[in-house]
N, C-alpha and C positions, 0 to 999 in steps of 0.2 A: 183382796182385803188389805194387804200391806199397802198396795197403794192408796187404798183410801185414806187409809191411818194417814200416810206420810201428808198428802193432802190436805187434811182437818187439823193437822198440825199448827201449832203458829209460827208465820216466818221469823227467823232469826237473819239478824243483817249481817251479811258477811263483806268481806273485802276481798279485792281480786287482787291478786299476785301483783300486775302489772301497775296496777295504784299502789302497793307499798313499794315496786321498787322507784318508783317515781318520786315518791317522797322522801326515801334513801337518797336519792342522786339531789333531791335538793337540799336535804339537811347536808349529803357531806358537802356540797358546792359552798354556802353558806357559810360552814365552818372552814373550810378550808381558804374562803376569801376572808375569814373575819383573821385566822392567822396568818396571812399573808398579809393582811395591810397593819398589824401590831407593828413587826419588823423595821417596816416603811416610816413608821410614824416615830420611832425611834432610832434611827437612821437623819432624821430631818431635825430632831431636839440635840443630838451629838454634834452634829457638824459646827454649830455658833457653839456651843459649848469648849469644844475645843478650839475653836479660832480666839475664842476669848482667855483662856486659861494658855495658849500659846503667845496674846501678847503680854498679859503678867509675866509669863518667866521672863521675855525679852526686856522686859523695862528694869524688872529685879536684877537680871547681871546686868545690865548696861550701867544701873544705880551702884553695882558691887564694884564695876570695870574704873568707874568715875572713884569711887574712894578708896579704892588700893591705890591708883598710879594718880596723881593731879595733875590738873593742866602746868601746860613749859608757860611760864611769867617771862617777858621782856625785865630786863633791870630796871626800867621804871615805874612798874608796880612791886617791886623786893624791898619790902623795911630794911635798915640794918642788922635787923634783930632775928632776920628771916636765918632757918637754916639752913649748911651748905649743901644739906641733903635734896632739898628742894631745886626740883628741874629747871633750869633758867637758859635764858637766850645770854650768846655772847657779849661782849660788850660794843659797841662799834670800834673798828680800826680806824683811830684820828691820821694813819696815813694812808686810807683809801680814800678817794674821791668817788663819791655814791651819786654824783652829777656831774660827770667829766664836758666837757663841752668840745667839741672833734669836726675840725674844720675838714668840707672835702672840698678840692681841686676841681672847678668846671671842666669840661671837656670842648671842643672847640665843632662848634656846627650848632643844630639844634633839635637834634638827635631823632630827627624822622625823615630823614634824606634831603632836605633842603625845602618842604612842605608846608614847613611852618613858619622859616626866616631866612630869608637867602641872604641876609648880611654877611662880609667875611668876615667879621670880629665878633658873630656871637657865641654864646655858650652855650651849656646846659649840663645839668647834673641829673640822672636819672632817679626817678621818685624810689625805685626800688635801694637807692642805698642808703638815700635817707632815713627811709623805713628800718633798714636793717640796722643802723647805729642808735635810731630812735627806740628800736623792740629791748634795748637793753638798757636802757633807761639815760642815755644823751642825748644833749641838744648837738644843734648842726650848726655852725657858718659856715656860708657857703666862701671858698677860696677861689675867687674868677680868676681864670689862668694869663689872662692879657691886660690886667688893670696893673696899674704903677707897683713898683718893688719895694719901693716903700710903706704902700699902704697893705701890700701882702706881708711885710714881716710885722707890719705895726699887727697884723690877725693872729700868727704867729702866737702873739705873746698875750694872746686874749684865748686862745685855746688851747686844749691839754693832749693833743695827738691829731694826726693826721690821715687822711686817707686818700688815695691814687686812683682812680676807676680805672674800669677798663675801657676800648677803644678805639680808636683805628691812626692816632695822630704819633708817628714814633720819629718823628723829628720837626724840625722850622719850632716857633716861639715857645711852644707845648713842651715838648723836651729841655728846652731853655730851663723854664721854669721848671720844671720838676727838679730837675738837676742844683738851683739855685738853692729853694725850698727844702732839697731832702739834705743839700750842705749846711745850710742853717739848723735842720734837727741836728745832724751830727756835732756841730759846737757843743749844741743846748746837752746830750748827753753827755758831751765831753767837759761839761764844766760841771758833771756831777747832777744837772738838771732831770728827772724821768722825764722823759719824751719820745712816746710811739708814736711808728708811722704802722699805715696797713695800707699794703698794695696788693690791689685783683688785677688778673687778666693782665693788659695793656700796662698796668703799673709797675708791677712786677717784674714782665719784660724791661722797662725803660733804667728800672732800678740796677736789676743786671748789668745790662748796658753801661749806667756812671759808672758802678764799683769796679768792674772791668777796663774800663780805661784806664 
């Protein structure tokens, strides 16, 4: 009898265990992905956000840095009326020479073993000292060591200092001349003229050499 009853009953729809936990594992999956890419999404609107609010302050002190301290003025943009508080460049020294002009002494050969010029009367001055008196802002005459003694002191006095290289020639006409040449500077300071010499290497020795005799 009971089981007929249960029988003639009418079905009620039930749900299995394993279907609601199934649809638990997808509801939390769901949720746990939807807050998991919030995070992400706000992670990605912060970053420009802050790069741009990072270069407003850099421009705002830069714009603060500029109006406390002013720029340094050369004296030829300062009114007279300018104040002496106001940062300025010196004035130029009218006894500096800001383009000195600096003869150097050839050297006797032609300064790659005899490869380029087997003459016995030529010269040569190597590029690199040119360069070096030119990086500080002078011109060059070249002083050829074997040309007339008159046309070397006539150079002399067309330029503001002297220089000696170095080299392998420490006597015969070379020694001549430098010796002649570096007694001529010595007048020219001794009558109160400025007049530097600069000797390398080879120069230096030779220099020795006069003042020791």
């Amino acid at each position: 009898m009971p089981s007929h009853f249960l029988s003639n009953s009418p079905s009620i729809p039930t749900t299995k265990t394993s279907d609601l936990q199934n649809d638990n594992a997808v509801s939390l999956t769901s949720t746990s992905s939807s807050s998991s890419t919030a995070p992400d999404m706000w992670t990605y609107l912060w970053i420009p956000f802050l790069m741009s609010l990072s270069k407003e302050l850099t421009l705002a002190r830069a714009a603060t840095a500029t109006t406390s301290s002013p720029s340094i003025l050369p004296p030829s943009q300062l009114a007279d009326d300018d104040s002496p508080s106001v940062p300025r460049c010196s004035a130029p020294d009218i006894k500096l020479n800001y383009r000195p002009v600096i003869g150097i002494l050839s050297h006797p050969g032609d300064g790659a073993s005899g490869r380029l010029n087997n003459e016995t009367n030529a010269s040569y001055i190597a590029a690199s000292y040119v360069k070096f008196v030119e990086s500080a802002g002078a011109r060059v005459i070249p002083l050829i060591y074997n040309e007339p003694r008159e046309i070397l002191f006539e150079k002399l006095n067309l330029v503001n200092g002297v220089l000696f290289t170095g080299g392998w020639a420490k006597t015969g006409l070379y020694f001549d001349t430098v010796k002649a040449i570096f007694k001529e500077i010595l007048a020219k300071n001794d009558a109160g003229f400025h007049f530097p010499v600069y000797a390398i290497c080879l120069g230096f020795e030779i220099l020795t050499m006069i003042i020791s005799e």
